[in-house]
N, C-alpha and C positions, 0 to 999 in steps of 0.2 A: 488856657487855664481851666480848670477844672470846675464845673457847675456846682452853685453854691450847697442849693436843695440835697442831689447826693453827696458831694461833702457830709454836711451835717450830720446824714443818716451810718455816711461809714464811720466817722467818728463816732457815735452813738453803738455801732454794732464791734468796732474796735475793744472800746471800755468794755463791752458785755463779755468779750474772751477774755481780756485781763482779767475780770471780776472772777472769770469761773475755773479759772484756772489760776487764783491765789497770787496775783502778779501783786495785786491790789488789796488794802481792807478797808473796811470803812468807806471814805472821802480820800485816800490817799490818791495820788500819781497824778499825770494830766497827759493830754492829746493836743496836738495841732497839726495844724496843714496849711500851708502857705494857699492862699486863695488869686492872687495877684501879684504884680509887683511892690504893693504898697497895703496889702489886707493877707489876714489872718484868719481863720477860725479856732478859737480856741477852746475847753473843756472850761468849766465856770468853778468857780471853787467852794468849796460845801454841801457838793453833788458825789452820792457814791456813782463812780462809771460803770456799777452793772445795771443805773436804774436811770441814766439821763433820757432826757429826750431834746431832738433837735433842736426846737423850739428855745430851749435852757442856754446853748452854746453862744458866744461871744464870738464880737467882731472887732480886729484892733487892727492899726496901722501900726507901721513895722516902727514906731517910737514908743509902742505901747497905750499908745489913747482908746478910747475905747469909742467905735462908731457904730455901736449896737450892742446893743444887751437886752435880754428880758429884765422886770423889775426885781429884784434880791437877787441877781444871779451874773453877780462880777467875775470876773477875769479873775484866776488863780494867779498869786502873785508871783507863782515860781514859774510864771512864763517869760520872766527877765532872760531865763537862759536858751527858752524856744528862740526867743528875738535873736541872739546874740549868734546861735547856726546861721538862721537865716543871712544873718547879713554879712555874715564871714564866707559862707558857701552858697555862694546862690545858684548851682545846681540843686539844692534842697529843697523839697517841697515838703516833709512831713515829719516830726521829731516825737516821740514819746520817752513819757517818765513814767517808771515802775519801781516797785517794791517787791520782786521775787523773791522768794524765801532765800535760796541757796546764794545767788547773787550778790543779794544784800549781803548776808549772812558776814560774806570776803568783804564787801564793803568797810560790814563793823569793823572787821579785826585789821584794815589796813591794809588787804591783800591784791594785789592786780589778780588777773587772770593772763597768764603768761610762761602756761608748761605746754610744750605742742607735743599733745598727747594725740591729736586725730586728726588725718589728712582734711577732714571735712572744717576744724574748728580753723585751720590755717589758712585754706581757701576763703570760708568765709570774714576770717578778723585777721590773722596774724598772732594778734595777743589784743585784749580789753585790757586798758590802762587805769590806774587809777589817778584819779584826779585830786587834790587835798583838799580837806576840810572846809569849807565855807559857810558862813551863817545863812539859813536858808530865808529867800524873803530879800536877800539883799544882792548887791552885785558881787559881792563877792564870788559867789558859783557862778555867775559867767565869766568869770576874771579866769576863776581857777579849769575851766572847761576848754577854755578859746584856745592854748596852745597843743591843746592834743584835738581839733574842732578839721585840720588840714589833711592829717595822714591817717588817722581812722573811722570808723564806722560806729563804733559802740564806746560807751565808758561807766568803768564805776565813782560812782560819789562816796567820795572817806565820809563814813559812816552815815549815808543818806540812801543811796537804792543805785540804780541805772539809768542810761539815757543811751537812745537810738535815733538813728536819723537817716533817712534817706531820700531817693528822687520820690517815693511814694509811699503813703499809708500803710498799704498789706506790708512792702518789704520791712517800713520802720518796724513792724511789728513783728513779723517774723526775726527781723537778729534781735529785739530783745525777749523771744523763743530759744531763740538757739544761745543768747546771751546763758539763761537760764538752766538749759538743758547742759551746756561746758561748764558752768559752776558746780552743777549737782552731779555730772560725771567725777567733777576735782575732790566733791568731798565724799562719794562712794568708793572712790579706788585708795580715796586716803585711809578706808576701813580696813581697807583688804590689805593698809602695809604699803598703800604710798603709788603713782601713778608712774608707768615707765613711759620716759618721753621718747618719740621719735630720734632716731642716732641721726649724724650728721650728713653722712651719707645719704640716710632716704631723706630727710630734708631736703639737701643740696639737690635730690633729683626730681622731688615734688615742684620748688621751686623751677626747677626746668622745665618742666609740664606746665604750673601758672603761667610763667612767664614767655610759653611756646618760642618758635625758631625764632633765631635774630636776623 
C-alpha cells in the first residue's frame, strides 16, 4: 500500500488540476484513495481543492469513522459513495468526484454519454452511464451508483457532476479528463448538426483489436 505522506501530497496536487482546469468551483468535488485494507484518505469538506494542504485531509475506516482529522476539517459527507466502490471493488484504490462543465452539463439534462463517436472514447469507457438522481449527503447515491460500480469505469450523476475510479489516483483522474474532454466533444459536434457515430462494421472490428485473438 501506498505511503501515507505522498498520498496526501498527490491528493493535494490532484485537486490543484481539477481547480485549474474548471473541474471544480469553489468547495465543490472530493478525492480519495484507499490507504489500506481498512483506511482511507480523504479530501475534507469546506476546503476549495485548488488550495488544500495535506495536513487538512482525513483519515476514515472503510465504515466511515473518522481516525484523524485536523480540527474544523471533517470528512465531506459525500464520501458515502468513495466507501461504497471501495467495498464493492476492491481492486480500487482511488475515486474522484468532479463538476466538469460539459459533463455536468449531460448530467443536468438527464443524458448518458453513450454515442461511439471515437475509437479512443470506446477503448477507454465503452459508454458513461448515467446514474439517477439521489439526495446528496445521503445514501441514496451510493444505492443509485453500485449497480453500474461492476462493468464500468466512470459515471454521470442525474443532475449532480461525475465520478471516476480506478487502481490509482493519476488514472482516477485522467478518465475523469477524458470523462470531460467526450462530453465537450458530444456538445461541439452537436453545433456542427449532430456527431456521426462509428458504423457497425468498424465497431465490430475495433472490438476485435480490444478484445485481440481468442
Amino acid at each position: 500500500m501506498p505511503e501515507e505522506k505522498a498520498v496526501r501530497e498527490e491528493i493535494c496536487e490532484i485537486g490543484r488540476r481539477m481547480y485549474g482546469r474548471r473541474m471544480v468551483a469553489a468547495n465543490d468535488g472530493n478525492i480519495s484513495v484507499r490507504l489500506s485494507e481498512n483506511a482511507i484518505i480523504c479530501t475534507p469538506t469546506g476546503v476549495s481543492k485548488g488550495f488544500m494542504k495535506p495536513e487538512q485531509l482525513c483519515k476514515l475506516d472503510m465504515e466511515g469513522n473518522v481516525l484523524e482529522m485536523a480540527e474544523g476539517f471533517g470528512p465531506s459527507s459525500e464520501v458515502k459513495m468513495h466507501l461504497r466502490v471501495y467495498r464493492k471493488r476492491p481492486d480500487i484504490t482511488a475515486v474522484v468526484h468532479a463538476h466538469p462543465i460539459f459533463a455536468t452539463s449531460f448530467a443536468v439534462m438527464g443524458r448518458a454519454l453513450d454515442s461511439p463517436i471515437m475509437p479512443e472514447v470506446i477503448v477507454n469507457f465503452g459508454k458513461v452511464p448515467l446514474a439517477p438522481y439521489g439526495t446528496p449527503s445521503t445514501a441514496e447515491i451510493p444505492d443509485a451508483i453500485e449497480p453500474y460500480l461492476a462493468d464500468y469505469q466512470a459515471i454521470l450523476l442525474e443532475s449532480h457532476g461525475a465520478l471516476t475510479w480506478a487502481a490509482d489516483l493519476q488514472t482516477a483522474y485522467m478518465k475523469m479528463e477524458s470523462v470531460e474532454f467526450y462530453a465537450e466533444l458530444l456538445y461541439r459536434t452537436a453545433q456542427l448538426g449532430g456527431p456521426r457515430a462509428l458504423s457497425e462494421d468498424r465497431l465490430e472490428r475495433l472490438y476485435q483489436v480490444i478484445d485481440g485473438p481468442k
